[in-house]
C-alpha positions in Angstrom: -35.9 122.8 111.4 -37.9 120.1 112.8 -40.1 117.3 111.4 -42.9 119.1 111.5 -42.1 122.5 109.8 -40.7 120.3 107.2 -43.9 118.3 106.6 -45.6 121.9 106.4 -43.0 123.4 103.8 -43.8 120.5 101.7 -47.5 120.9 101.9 -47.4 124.2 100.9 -45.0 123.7 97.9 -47.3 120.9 97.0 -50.5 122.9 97.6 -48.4 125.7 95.4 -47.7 123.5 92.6 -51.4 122.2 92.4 -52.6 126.0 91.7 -49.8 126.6 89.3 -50.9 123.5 87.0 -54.4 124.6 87.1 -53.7 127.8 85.9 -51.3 126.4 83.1 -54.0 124.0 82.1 -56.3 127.7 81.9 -53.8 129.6 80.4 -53.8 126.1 77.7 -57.3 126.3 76.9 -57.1 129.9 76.6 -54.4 129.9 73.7 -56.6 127.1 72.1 -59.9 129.0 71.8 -57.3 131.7 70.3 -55.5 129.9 67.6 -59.3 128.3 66.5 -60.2 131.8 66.6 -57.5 133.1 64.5 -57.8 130.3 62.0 -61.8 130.8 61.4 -60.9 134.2 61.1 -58.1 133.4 58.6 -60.7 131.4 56.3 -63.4 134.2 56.5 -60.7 136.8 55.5 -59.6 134.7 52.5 -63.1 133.7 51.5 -63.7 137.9 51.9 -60.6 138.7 49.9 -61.9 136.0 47.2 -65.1 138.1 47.0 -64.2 141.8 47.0 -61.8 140.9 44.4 -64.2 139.1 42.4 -66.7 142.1 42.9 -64.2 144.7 42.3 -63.5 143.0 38.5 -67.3 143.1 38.2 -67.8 146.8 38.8 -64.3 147.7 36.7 -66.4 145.8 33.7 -69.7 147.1 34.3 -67.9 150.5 34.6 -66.7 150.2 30.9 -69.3 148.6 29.3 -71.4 152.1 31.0 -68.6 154.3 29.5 -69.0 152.6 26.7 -72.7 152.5 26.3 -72.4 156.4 27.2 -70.3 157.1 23.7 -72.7 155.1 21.8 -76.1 156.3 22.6 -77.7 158.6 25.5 -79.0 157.2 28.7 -82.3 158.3 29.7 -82.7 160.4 32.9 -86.3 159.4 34.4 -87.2 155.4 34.3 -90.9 154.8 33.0 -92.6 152.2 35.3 -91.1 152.5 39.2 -92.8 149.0 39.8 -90.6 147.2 37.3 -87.6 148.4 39.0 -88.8 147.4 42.5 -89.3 144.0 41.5 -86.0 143.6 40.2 -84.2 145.2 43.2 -86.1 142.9 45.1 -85.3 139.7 43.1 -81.3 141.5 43.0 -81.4 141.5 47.0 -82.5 137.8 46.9 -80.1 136.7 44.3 -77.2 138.3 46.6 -78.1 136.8 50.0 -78.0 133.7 48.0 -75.1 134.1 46.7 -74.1 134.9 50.2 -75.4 131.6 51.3 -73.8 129.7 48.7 -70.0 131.2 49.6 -69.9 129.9 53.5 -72.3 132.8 54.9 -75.3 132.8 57.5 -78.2 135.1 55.8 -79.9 134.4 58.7 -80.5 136.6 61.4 -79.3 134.8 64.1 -75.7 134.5 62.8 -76.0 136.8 59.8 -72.9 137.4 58.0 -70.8 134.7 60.3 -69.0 131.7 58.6 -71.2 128.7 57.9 -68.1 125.9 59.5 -70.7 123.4 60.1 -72.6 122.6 56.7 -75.6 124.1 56.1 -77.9 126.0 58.4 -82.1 125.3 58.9 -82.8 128.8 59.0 -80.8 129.7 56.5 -82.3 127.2 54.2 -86.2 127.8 55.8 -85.2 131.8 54.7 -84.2 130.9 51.3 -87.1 128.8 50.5 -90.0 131.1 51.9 -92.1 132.2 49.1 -93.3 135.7 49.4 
């Protein structure tokens, strides 16, 4: 081998080497993005598990105090005044989304049902306080 070929091997091993770190340094930010991925995930899937278990006690007690109700007296079949329970499904729907708000979720509809990870949101908040 002569000077020259050598000088060329050693540029291309060097040239080689370049590619290969920025690909690691890809590969690097790629596992990053994952693990912050994983770990949002991780707090919504706790902060879901908190809720459906809280929810799930709610409907096993609403479900007796029903049975219960049932034994003691008759339920009526037809509801009287159809506005009445309109309002209060509307003021339920409100009460929800802000009890949404109030456990890390957008209610928004921009990010709607996403973790709130950076405080609290404008349109959120704007949404909250429109008065209809």
């Amino acid at each position: 081998m002569n000077k020259k070929d050598i000088f060329s091997k050693i540029s291309e091993i060097e040239s080689n080497a370049g590619s290969l770190y920025s690909e690691l340094g890809a590969f690097k930010q790629r596992i990053k993005a994952l693990l912050e991925e994983n770990k949002r995930l991780s707090i919504e899937n706790q902060q879901l598990r908190k809720i459906l278990k809280r929810e799930t006690a709610v409907l096993e007690l609403n479900a007796e105090i029903l049975d219960a109700e049932d034994s003691v007296t008759e339920q009526p079949t037809v509801m009287s005044n159809i506005s009445v329970d309109h309002q209060a499904a509307v003021g339920e729907g409100y009460d929800n989304l802000a009890r949404l708000y109030h456990e890390g979720f957008h209610i928004c509809n921009l990010y709607y049902g996403h973790l709130r990870t950076e405080g609290d949101c404008l349109f959120c908040l704007s949404f909250l306080n429109k008065d209809d």
